[in-house]
C-alpha positions as CSV (number, residue, x, y, z in Angstrom):
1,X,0.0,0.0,0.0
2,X,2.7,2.2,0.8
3,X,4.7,1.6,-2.5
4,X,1.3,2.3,-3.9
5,X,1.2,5.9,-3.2
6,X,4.8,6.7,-3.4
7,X,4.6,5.5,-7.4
8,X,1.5,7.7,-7.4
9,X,3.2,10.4,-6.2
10,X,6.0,9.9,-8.6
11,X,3.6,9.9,-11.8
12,X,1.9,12.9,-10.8
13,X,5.4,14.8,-9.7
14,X,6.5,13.3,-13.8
15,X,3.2,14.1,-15.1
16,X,3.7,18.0,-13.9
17,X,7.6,18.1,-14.9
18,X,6.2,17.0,-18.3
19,X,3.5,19.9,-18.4
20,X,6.2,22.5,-17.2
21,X,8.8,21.2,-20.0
22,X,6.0,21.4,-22.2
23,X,4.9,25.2,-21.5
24,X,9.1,25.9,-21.2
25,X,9.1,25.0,-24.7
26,X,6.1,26.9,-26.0
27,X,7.4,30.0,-24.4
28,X,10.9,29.4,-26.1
29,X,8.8,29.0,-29.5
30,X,7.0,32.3,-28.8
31,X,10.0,34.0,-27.6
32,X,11.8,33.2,-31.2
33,X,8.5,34.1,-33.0
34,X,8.9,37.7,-31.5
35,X,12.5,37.9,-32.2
36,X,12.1,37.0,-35.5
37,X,9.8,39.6,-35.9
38,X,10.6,42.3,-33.7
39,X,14.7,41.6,-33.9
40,X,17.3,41.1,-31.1
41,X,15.7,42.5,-27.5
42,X,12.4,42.8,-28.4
43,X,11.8,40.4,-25.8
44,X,13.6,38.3,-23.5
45,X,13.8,37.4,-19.6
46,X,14.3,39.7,-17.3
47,X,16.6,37.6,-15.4
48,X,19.2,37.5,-18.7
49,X,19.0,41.7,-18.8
50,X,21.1,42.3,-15.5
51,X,23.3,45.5,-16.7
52,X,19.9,47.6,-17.2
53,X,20.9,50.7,-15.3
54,X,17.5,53.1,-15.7
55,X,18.4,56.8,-16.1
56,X,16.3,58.9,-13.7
57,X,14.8,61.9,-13.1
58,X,15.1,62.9,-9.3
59,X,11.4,63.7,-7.7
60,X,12.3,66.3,-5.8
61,X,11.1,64.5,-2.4
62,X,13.9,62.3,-1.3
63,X,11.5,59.3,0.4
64,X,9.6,59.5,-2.8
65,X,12.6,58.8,-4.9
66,X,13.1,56.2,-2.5
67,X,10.0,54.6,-2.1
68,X,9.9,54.4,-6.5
69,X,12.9,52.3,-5.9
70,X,15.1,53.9,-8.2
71,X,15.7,57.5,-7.0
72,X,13.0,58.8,-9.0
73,X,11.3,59.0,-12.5
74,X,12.8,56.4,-15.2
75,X,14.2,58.6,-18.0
76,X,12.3,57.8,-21.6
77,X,9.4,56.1,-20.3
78,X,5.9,57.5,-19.5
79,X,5.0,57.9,-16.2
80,X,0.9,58.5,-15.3
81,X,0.4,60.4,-11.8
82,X,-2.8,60.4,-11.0
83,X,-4.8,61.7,-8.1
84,X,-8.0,63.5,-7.0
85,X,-8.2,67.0,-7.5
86,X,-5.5,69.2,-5.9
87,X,-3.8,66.2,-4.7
88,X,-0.9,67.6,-6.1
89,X,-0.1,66.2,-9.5
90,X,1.3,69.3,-10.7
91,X,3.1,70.3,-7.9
92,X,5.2,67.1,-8.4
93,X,5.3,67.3,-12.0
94,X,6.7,71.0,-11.6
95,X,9.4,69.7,-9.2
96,X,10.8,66.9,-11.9
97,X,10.8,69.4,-14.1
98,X,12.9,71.8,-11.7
99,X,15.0,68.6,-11.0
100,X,15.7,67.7,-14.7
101,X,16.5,71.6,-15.3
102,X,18.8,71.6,-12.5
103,X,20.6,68.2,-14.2
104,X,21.0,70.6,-17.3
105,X,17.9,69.0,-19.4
106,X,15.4,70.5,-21.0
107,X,11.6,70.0,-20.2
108,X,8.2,70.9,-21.7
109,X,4.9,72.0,-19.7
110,X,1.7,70.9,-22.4
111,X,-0.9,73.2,-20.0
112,X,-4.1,71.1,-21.8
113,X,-6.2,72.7,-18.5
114,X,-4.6,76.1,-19.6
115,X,-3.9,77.0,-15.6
116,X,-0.2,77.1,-15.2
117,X,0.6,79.5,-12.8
118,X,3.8,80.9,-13.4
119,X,4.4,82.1,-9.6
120,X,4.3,78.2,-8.0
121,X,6.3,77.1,-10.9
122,X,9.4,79.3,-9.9
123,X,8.4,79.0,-6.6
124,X,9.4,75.3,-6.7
125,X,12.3,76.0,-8.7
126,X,11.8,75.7,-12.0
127,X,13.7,77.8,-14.3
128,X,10.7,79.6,-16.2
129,X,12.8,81.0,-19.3
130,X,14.3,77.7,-20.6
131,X,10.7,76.1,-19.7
132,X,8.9,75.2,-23.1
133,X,5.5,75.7,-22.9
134,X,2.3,74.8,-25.1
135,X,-1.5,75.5,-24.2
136,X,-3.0,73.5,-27.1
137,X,-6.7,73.7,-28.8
138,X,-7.7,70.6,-28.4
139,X,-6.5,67.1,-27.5
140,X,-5.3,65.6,-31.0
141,X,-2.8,69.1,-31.2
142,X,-1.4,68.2,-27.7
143,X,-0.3,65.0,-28.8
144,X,0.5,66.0,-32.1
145,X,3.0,68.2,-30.1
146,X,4.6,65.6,-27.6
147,X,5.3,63.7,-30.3
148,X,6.9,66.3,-32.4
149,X,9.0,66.8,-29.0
150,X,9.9,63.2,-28.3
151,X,10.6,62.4,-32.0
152,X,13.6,65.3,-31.5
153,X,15.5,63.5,-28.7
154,X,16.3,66.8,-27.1
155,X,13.6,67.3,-24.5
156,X,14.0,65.1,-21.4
157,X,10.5,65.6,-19.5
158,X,7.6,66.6,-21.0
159,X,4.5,67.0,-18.7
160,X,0.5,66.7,-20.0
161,X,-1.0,68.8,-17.3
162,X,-4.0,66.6,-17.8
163,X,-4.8,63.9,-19.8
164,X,-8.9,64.6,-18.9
165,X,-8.7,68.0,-20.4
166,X,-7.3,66.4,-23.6
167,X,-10.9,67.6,-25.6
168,X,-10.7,65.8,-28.8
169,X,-11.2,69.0,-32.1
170,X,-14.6,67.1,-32.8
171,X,-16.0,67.9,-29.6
172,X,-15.0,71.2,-29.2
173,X,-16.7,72.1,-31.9
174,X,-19.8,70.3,-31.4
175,X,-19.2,67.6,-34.3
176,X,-19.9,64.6,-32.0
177,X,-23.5,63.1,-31.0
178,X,-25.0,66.4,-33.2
């Protein structure tokens, strides 16, 4: 009875190692799928990529640059802070923006809400004549406009200040559900 349920235990133990070698090799297959398609890096295991050293843009609040883990914003990525109202979104976008002008960078304010006040940005330090600066019509110009800034590589944060007052041109002028 006993050699019973050890052999039992050993089929089922196989039976799994089986299923994992199977999905090991699916993965593999799926992996070279996307690399044929995408090229070299388009994906792979995080556990291979060990010398990725993320360029970052301090906070401004030490135990917040702490807290993301790697002493503030990831450089060329997009990061979404979001928040109730006067939570203080901008305030923290306005210090990354100080921070990256302090590091010598450039940055770019996209005022969708069209509120910017000029006063609070200096007063957390950001430097308001090398600040670029866009209060679009409407949504699709916003983004029409960050990408136009990210395509040229020479801007290093550029801020949406907010994605909910991105008004798409139909709406504004009254096109939609006429």
């Amino acid at each position: 009875m006993k050699n019973k349920k050890i052999k039992e235990k050993v089929s089922a133990a196989s039976g799994a190692s089986g299923l994992q070698n199977k999905k090991n090799e699916a993965v593999r297959l799926a992996m070279e799928q996307i690399t044929k398609a995408y090229g070299d890096g388009a994906i792979m295991k995080m556990g291979e990529r060990t010398d990725m050293d993320i360029e970052v843009v301090p906070t401004g609040c030490l135990t917040l640059d702490i807290a993301l883990g790697i002493g503030g914003l990831p450089r060329g990525r997009v990061t979404e802070i979001f928040g109730p109202e006067a939570s203080g979104k901008t305030t923290l976008s306005l210090h990354v923006i100080a921070e990256a002008q302090k590091m010598g960078g450039t940055a770019a304010f996209i005022d969708a809400e069209h509120a910017l006040e000029p006063v609070r940005a200096a007063n957390v330090g950001v430097d308001l004549n090398n600040l670029l600066i866009s209060q679009p019509d409407n949504g699709e110009q916003a983004l029409e406009i960050v990408e136009t800034l990210v395509r040229s590589n020479a801007v290093d944060v550029i801020v949406v200040d907010s994605v909910a007052a991105l008004v798409p041109k139909a709406e504004i002028e009254g096109e939609m559900g006429d």
